[in-house]
Each structure stands twice: as structure tokens, then as C-alpha cells.
C-alpha positions in Angstrom: -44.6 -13.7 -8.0 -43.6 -15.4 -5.0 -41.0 -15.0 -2.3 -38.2 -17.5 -1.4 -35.6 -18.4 1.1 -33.0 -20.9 2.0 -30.6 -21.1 5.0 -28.0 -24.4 5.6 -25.7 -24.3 8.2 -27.7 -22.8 11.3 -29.5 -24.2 14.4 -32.8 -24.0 14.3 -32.9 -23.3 10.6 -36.7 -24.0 10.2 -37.4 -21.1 12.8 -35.3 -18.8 10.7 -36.6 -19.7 7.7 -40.4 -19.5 8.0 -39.0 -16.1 9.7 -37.6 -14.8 6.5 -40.7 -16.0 4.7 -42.8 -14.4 7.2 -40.7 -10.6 6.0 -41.7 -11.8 2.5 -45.4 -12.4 3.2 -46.0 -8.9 0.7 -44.8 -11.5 -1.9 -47.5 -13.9 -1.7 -50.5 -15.2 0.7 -52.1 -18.0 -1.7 -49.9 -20.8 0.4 -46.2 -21.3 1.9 -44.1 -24.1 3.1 -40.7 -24.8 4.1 -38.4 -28.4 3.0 -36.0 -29.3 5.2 -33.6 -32.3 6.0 -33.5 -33.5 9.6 -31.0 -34.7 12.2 -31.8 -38.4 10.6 -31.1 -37.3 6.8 -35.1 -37.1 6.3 -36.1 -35.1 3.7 -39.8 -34.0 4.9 -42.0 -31.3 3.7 -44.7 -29.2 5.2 -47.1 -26.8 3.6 -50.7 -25.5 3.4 -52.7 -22.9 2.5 -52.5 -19.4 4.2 -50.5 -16.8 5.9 -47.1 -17.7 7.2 -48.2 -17.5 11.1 -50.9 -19.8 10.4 -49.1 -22.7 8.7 -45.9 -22.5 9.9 -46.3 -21.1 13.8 -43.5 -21.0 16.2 -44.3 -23.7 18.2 -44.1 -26.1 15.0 -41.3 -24.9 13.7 -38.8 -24.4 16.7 -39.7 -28.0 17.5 -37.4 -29.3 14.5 -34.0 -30.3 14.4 -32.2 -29.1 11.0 -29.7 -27.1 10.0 -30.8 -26.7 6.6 -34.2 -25.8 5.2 -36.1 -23.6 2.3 -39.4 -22.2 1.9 -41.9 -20.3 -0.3 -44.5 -18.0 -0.1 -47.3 -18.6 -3.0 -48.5 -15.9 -5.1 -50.4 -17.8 -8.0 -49.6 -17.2 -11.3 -51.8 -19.7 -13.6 -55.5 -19.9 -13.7 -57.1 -20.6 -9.9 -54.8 -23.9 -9.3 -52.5 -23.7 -6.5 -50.3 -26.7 -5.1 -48.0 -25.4 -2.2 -44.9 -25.6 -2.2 -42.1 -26.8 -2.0 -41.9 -29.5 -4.0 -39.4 -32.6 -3.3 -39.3 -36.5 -2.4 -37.1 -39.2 -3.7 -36.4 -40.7 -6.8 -33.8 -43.4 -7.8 -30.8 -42.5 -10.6 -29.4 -44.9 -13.4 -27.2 -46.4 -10.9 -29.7 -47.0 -8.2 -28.7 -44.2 -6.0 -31.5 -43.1 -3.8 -31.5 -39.3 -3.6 -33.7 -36.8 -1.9 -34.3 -33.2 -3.3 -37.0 -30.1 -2.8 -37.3 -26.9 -4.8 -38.7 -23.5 -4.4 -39.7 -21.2 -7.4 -40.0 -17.5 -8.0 -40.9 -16.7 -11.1 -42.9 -18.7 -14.5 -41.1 -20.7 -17.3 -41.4 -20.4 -20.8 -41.9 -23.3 -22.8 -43.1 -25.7 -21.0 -45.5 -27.6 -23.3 -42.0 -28.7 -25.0 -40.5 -29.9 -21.9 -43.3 -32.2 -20.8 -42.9 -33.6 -24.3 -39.6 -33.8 -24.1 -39.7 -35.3 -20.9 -43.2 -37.2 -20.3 -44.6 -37.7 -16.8 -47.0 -38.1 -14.5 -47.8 -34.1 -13.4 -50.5 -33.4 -10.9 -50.8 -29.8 -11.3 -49.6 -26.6 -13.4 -46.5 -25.8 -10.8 -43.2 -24.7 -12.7 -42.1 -26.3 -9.4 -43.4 -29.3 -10.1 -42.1 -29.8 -13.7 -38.8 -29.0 -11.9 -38.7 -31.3 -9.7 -40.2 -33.8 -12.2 -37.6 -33.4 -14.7 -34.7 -34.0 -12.3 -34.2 -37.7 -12.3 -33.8 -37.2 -16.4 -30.9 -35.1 -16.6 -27.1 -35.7 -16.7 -24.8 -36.0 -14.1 -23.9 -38.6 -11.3 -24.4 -35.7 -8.6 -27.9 -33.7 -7.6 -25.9 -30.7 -8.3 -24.6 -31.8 -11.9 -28.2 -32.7 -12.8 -29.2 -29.0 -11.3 -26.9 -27.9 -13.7 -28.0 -29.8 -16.2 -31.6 -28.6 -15.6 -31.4 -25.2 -15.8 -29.4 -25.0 -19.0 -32.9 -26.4 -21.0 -35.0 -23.8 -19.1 -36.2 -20.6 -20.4 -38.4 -18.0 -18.7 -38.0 -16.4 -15.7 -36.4 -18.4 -12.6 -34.8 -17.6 -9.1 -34.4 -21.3 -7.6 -33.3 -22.4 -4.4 -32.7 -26.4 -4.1 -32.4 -28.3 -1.0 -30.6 -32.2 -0.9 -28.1 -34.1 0.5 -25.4 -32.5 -0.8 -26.1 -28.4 0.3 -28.5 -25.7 -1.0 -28.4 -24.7 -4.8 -29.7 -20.9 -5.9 -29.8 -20.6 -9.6 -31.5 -17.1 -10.9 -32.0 -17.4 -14.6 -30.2 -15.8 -17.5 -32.0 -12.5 -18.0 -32.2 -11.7 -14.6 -35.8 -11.3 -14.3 -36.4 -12.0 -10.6 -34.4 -11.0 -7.4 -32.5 -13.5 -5.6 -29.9 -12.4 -3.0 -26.9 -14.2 -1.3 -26.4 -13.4 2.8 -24.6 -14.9 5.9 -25.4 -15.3 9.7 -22.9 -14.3 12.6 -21.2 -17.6 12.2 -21.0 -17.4 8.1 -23.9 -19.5 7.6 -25.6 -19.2 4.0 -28.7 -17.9 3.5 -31.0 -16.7 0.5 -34.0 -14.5 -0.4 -36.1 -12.6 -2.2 -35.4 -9.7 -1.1 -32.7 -8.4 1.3 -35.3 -7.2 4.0 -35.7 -11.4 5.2 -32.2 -11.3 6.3 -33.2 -9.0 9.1 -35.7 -11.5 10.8 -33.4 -14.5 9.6 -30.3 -13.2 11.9 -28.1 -12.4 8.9 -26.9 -10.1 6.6 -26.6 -8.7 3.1 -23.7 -10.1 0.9 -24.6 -9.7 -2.8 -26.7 -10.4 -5.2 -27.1 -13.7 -6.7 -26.3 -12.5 -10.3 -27.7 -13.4 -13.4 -27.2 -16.6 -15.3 -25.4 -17.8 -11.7 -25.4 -20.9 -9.3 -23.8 -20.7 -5.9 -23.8 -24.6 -4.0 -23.2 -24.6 -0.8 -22.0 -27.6 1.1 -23.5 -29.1 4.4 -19.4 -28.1 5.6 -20.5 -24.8 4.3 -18.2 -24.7 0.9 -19.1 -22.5 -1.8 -19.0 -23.2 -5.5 -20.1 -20.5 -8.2 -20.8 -21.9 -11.7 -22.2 -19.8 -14.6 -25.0 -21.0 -17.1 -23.3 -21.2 -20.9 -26.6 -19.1 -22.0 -25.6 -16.1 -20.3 -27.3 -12.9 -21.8 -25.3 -9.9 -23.3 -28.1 -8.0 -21.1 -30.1 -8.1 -18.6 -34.1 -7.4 -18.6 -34.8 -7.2 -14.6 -38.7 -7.2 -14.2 -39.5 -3.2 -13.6 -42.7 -3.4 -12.0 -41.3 -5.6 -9.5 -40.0 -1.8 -7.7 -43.9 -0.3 -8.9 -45.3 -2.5 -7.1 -43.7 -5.9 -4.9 -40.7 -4.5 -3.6 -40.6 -2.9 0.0 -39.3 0.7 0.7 -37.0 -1.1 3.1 -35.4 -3.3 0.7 -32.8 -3.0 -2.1 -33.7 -4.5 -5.5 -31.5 -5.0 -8.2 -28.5 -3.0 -6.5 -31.2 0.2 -6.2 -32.7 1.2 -2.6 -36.3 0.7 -2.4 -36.9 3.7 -0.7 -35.4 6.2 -2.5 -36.7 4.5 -6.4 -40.1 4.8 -5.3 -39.4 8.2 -4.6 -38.5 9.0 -8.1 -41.6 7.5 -9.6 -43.0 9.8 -7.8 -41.2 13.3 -8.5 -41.2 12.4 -12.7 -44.7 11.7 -12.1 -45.5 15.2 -11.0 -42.7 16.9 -13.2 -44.9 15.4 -16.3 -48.5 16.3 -14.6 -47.8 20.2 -13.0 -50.0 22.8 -13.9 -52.2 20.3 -15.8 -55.0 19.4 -12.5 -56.2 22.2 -10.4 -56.6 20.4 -6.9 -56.4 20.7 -2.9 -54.7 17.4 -1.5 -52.5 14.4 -2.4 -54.2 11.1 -1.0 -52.3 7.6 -1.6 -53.5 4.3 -1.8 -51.7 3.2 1.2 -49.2 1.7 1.9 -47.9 0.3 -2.0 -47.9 4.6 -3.0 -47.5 6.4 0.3 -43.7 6.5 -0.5 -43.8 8.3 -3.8 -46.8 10.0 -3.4 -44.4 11.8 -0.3 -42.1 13.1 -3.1 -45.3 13.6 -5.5 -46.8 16.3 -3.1 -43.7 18.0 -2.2 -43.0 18.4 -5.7 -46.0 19.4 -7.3 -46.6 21.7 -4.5 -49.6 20.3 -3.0 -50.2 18.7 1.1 -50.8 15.4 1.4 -53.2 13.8 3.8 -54.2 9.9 4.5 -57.8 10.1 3.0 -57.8 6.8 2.7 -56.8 4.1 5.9 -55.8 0.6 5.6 -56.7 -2.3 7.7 -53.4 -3.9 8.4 -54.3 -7.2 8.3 -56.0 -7.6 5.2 -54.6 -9.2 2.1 -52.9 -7.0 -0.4 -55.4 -7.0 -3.3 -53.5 -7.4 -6.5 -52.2 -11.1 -5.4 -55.6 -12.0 -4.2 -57.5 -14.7 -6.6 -60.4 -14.1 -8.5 -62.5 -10.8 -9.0 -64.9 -11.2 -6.8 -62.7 -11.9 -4.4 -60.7 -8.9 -5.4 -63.8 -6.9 -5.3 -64.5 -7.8 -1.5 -61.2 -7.6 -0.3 -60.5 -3.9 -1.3 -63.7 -2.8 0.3 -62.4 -5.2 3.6 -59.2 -3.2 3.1 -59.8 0.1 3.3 -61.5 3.0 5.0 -62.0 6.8 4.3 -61.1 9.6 6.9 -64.2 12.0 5.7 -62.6 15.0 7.0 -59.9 14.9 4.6 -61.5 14.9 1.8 -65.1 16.5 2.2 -65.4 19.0 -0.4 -62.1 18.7 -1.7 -60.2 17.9 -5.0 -58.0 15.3 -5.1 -56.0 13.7 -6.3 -55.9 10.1 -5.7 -52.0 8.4 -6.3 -51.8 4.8 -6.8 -48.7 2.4 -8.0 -50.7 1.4 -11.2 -53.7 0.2 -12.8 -54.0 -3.7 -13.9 -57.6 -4.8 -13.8 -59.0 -1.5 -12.1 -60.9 -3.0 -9.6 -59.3 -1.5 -6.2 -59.5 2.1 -8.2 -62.8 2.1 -9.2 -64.3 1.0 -6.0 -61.6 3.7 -3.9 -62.9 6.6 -6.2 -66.5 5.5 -5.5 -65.8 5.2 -1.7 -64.3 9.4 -2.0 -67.1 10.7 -4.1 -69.8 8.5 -1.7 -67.8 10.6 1.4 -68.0 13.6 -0.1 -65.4 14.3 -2.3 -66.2 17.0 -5.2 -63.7 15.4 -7.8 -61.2 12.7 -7.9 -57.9 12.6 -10.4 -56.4 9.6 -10.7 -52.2 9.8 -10.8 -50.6 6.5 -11.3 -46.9 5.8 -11.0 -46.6 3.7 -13.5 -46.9 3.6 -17.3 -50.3 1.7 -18.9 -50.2 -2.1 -18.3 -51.2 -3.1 -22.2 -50.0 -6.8 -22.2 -49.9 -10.2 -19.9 -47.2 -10.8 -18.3 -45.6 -14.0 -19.1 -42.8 -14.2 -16.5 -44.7 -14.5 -13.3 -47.2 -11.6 -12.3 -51.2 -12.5 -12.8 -52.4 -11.2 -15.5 -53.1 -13.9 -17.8 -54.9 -12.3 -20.4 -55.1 -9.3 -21.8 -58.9 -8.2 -22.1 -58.4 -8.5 -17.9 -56.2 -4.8 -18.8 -58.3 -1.9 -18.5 -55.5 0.1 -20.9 -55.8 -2.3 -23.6 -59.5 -2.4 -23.2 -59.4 1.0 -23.4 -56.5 1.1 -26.1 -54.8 3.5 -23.4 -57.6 6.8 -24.2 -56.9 8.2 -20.6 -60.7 9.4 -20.9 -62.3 6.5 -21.3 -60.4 5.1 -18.9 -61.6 8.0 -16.6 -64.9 7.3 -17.5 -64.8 3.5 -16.7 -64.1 4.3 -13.4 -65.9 7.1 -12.5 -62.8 9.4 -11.9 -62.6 12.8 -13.3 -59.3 12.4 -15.0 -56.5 9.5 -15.3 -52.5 10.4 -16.0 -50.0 8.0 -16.1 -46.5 8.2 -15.7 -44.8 7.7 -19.5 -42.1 5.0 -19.9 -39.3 7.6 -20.6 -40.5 9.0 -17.2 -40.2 5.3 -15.2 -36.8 4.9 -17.7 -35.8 8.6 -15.7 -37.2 7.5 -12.4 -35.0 4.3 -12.7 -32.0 6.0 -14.1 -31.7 3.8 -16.2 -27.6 4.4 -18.0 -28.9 1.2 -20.4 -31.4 -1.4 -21.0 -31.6 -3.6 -18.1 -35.0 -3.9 -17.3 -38.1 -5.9 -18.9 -41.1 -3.4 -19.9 -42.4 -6.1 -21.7 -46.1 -5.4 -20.0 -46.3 -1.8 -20.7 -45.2 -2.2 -24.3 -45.4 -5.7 -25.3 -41.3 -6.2 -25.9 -40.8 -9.9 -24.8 -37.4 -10.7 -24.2 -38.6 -14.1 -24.1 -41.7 -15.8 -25.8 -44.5 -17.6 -24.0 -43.1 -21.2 -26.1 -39.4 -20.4 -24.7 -38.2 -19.2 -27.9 -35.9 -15.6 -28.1 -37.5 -12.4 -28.9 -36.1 -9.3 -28.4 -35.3 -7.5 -25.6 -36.0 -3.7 -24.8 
């Protein structure tokens, strides 16, 4: 999971770009860069590793001249390697045409192993991006944006792209729809492209549509749009779910639904299924991912809710950090209990979900340690039983408590030390989505790929 953007068209469009990445930081913390050409026709890159204030500062910047630029926030997604990105350079066609391209990726393709066969190279790392950009050169077409098209068409997985060259900025979100990408516009009708809707706030524009599934949208450097459709268009789409459990902010819209208001649901279906099944006194939410439904949770089970547990604002968000123990030292970094809350009490403790269970157990240690007298866990979410294979880090599935546990909510419990664990069903989250047909991927929850880890079709929920 990783956030992107891409502006062309607008002064200063480095400054507005690491802007809109800087909304999108949630996304990913790993690394971040931005591409951009310059007032020379230069394609240049910069990137590093950190936060968006650290690598991309105002001061550096504001001091370039381009009107066109991209960038990426990195959450990893394969093993412990990370290259920032983006990824670009030169490379010569058939004809001896130099041309200059860079690519940002949200998301993971299927199938790879065939396309580095297909199309041997020299790869320095295990970027999708990478691979990308790799496989350009190869493809048909006299244009970058013919070869884009070219490109895409022999990728499988899940893909929201944003290139950067000579002739404009390309989006392409891939077939099944699995990652957001959305289309905006400055004052002036400059184009610009995200993630999520929320960067256009701190990028000076505003919300047009959704890029939709299966599309590209070019624009020129004389700011002319063209809208091509990929010929492997699916009948349906399978939009990643947990992406509103858990990335999305309450502030932004996400797959045409208002961040705010979804999380909200999880929350009341959450409490419809659990009421009158846990005697307790408070509400406390893992801040800030559940504080939003865990609202509508208290009201509608009946029960206050108090902040039990603080969070230090500028720590990392510890699902996206890498490795366990890492993991394991962050959350403790993260988070602080507010004894008088929950001295003596019973409560229960409402998170988004439960991956790996590390932030969960060590929480429900921190309550008991401060004096809570018993801890339910309440999770918005169904059980996370299988890896995710489109672009959220859970490589393998012995890292899943609930397939470790094969879902037995008490030996869940047990594992980490909480005195009882309810999850929200799947026909609740289907409710809570209000969902009128199948559009969204559950494939973690109940192991339904759409698409398989080699590229090839499965089907879809």
C-alpha cells in the first residue's frame, strides 16, 4: 500500500506535489520521492528514506522550476527490501528516439516471475515499479503513451499508476479496480492525481472523479485530455475492502463512499451483532484508526466512551512499520494509558482489526498492568485468514493470528491475554458497506482471489 500523486500544468508543481504526498503520509513512511521534468526538459529524480518533511522539505522543493511532477509514499510490501521510488531515466526506442519516463505504483502485480521471463533484464530489486519501468522500452508503439498502453494490457494484479514523460502525465488504475486513484483540477484546470481525495486539499485543487477501473486518462503538457479503456475490462469490480478498515481517512471518500460516515457503520453492525453478549463499563478505541466507529459503537450499544488509551502524534502507524520487533517497539513508543479511565473497569477495547496481533496484545497488557479488571476485544473487521497478494503486508499466512488460531475466538483470547475476542462477520462488513452487489475484494478474510499470485484468473467474490 502506498500513496501517489501527480500534478502537470502548475507552477511550482514539486511544492504541490510533495504537499499532497505529505496528506497521504498514513499511506506509507518506509520512503517517498517525487520525478519531475524541469524548465530544461530534464527528467531528474529525488528520493530517500523517511517521512515526507524529511526528504522532501520546503526549501528543496520550492527551489525547482517544473510544472509537472509525481511522487510516492512507500509502504513495503515484499520481504524487508525497499528501493524508493519513483522509478525513471532514459532509454533509446527502435528508431533511436531518446525518451525520458518515471513511474509511481500503488498496489503489487500478479505474475511477475512470467514477465521477467518474458522480458529478461537487468533488475536491481523486487519493485513492481521497477519491472515497470524495465519493461517499457519492450513494448509497442512509436509514442511513450502507446507503449503505456501497451504495458498495462500484459499486467495483472493490482495497479493505480501515474507516469511522468515528455509527452504529459499518464494514470492507469487496473481492471478490477483494486486500489483508489482519483482525477482533480487546480483553480486554473490544471490536472492532478491521488490516492485519495483528501491530497487535493493541500495540493490547491479539487475533486473531479474517480479514475475508473480498467481506465487511462493522458494529459498533455497543453493540458489535453485523452481517456482510453484497457480491452480486459472486468464484468465487476473487486475494490480492496480493508482499504476503508483500515488506510482510508475519515476525511476522505473512497470508492464513491464518504470515509467518515463507512467507518461509522463498521461500527454500529459491530455492536448490533455483539449487544447483550459482554457485560462492561466503557468503550476505549485504539486511537485514531477506530475512534470513528468506535463513536457509533458506544452510542449504539449503549455504553460511554472514554480515551483510555492516548497516542503520540508523531509516531509511525504500526501496521506499515517493518519487522516485528520493530512493530513491537513502536506500539509501546506509540501509545499511553490515561489510568483514570480505566482503573477498575471493564472494557472493552475496539480496534480496526487483528493481522499479526502484536499492537493488541501489548495494548491489553498495558490496561490490565494500569489497572483494568478485564479487557474484551471488539474488532471491526472480520478474521484476516489469508495473505494478501494485491499489496498490504502480510506475506504469509502463519504471520495471521486467525489462521493460527483457525479463527477459535478463545484461543485467540487466550493468545493475547484478553478476556474475550468478537469480530465483526462478513455479512456484517457486506451491511456496513451496503454493498447492492459484489464489488469489493474479501479475498483476505475468506481466501476468494479474484486474481492468483502467477497472474492467472480466479474467481471473484
Amino acid at each position: 500500500m502506498c500513496g501517489v500523486v501527480g500534478i502537470i500544468g502548475k507552477e511550482e508543481a514539486p511544492l504541490w506535489t510533495s504537499r499532497g504526498l505529505y496528506a497521504l503520509q498514513h499511506r506509507g513512511h518506509d520512503s517517498c520521492g517525487i520525478a519531475y521534468i524541469n524548465a530544461e526538459n530534464q527528467l531528474s529524480v529525488h528520493s530517500g528514506k523517511g517521512a515526507v518533511a524529511d526528504v522532501l522539505p520546503n526549501e528543496l522543493t520550492q527551489a525547482i522550476d517544473s510544472r509537472a511532477c509525481l511522487g510516492q509514499n512507500l509502504y513495503t510490501t515484499y520481504g524487508s527490501s525497499h528501493s524508493p521510488q519513483p522509478f525513471g531515466g532514459r532509454f533509446w526506442d527502435a528508431d533511436g528516439k531518446i525518451h525520458q519516463v518515471a513511474v509511481v505504483h500503488n498496489g503489487q502485480l500478479c505474475g511477475l516471475d512470467r514477465l521477467r521471463k518474458k522480458y529478461p533484464n537487468m533488475y536491481s530489486s523486487h519493485s513492481d515499479s521497477e519491472v515497470i519501468f524495465a519493461l517499457l522500452p519492450h513494448m509497442k508503439g512509436k509514442s511513450i503513451l502507446e507503449k503505456i498502453i501497451s504495458l498495462v494490457s500484459e499486467l495483472e494484479g493490482a495497479f493505480s499508476l501515474i507516469f511522468l514523460s515528455e509527452e504529459g502525465l499518464t494514470a492507469v488504475r487496473d481492471s478490477n479496480g483494486f486500489r483508489p486513484l482519483v482525477l482533480g483540477n487546480a483553480d486554473a484546470g490544471e490536472t492532478m492525481l491521488a490516492s485519495e481525495v483528501n491530497a487535493f486539499d493541500l495540493m490547491g485543487g479539487h475533486f473531479e472523479r474517480e479514475v475508473d477501473a480498467g481506465e487511462i486518462i493522458h494529459t498533455s503538457w497543453e493540458g489535453e485530455r485523452s481517456f482510453f479503456h484497457l480491452e480486459n475490462r472486468k464484468e465487476k469490480l473487486t475494490q480492496c475492502v480493508f482499504e476503508h478498515i483500515y488506510f482510508a481517512r475519515p476525511d476522505n471518500q473512497l470508492f464513491g463512499k464518504p470515509g467518515y460516515s463507512t467507518q461509522q457503520e463498521l461500527g454500529i453492525q459491530a455492536a448490533r451483532e455483539l449487544k447483550g453478549k459482554i457485560d462492561a463499563d466503557v468503550v476505549v478505541p485504539v486511537p485514531d484508526s477506530a475512534t470513528i466507529a468506535s463513536i457509533a459503537f458506544a452510542r449504539e450499544i449503549g455504553l460511554p466512551m472514554e480515551m483510555g488509551l492516548l497516542r503520540h502524534h508523531f509516531a509511525s502507524r504500526t501496521f506499515i512499520t517493518r519487522g516485528q520487533s520493530n512493530r513491537e517497539r513502536a506500539v509501546r513508543l506509540k501509545f499511553n494509558i490515561v489510568k483514570d479511565v480505566i482503573q477498575g473497569k471493564k472494557i472493552i477495547l475496539s480496534d480496526d482489526s487483528l493481522v499479526r496481533s502484536t499492537t493488541s496484545k501489548i495494548l491489553i497488557k498495558m490496561l490490565k498492568d494500569g489497572g483494568a479488571k478485564e479487557v474484551h476485544l471488539v474488532l471491526f473487521s472480520p478474521h484476516i485468514t489469508h495473505s494478501c497478494i494485491y499489496g498490504i503486508n502480510t506475506p504469509t499466512r502463519e504471520e495471521l493470528i486467525a489462521y493460527r488460531m483457525e479463527m477459535d475466538n478463545d484461543r485467540i483470547a487466550a493468545e493475547i491475554n484478553a478476556d474475550s475476542t468478537t469480530y465483526l462477520s462478513i455479512e456484517g462488513l457486506r451491511t456496513a458497506m451496503k454493498q447492492t452487489k459484489d464489488q469489493y475484494c474479501y479475498a483476505c478474510m475468506n481466501g476468494d482471489y479474484p486474481i492468483a499470485k502467477d497472474g492467472q484468473l480466479t474467481g471473484a467474490s
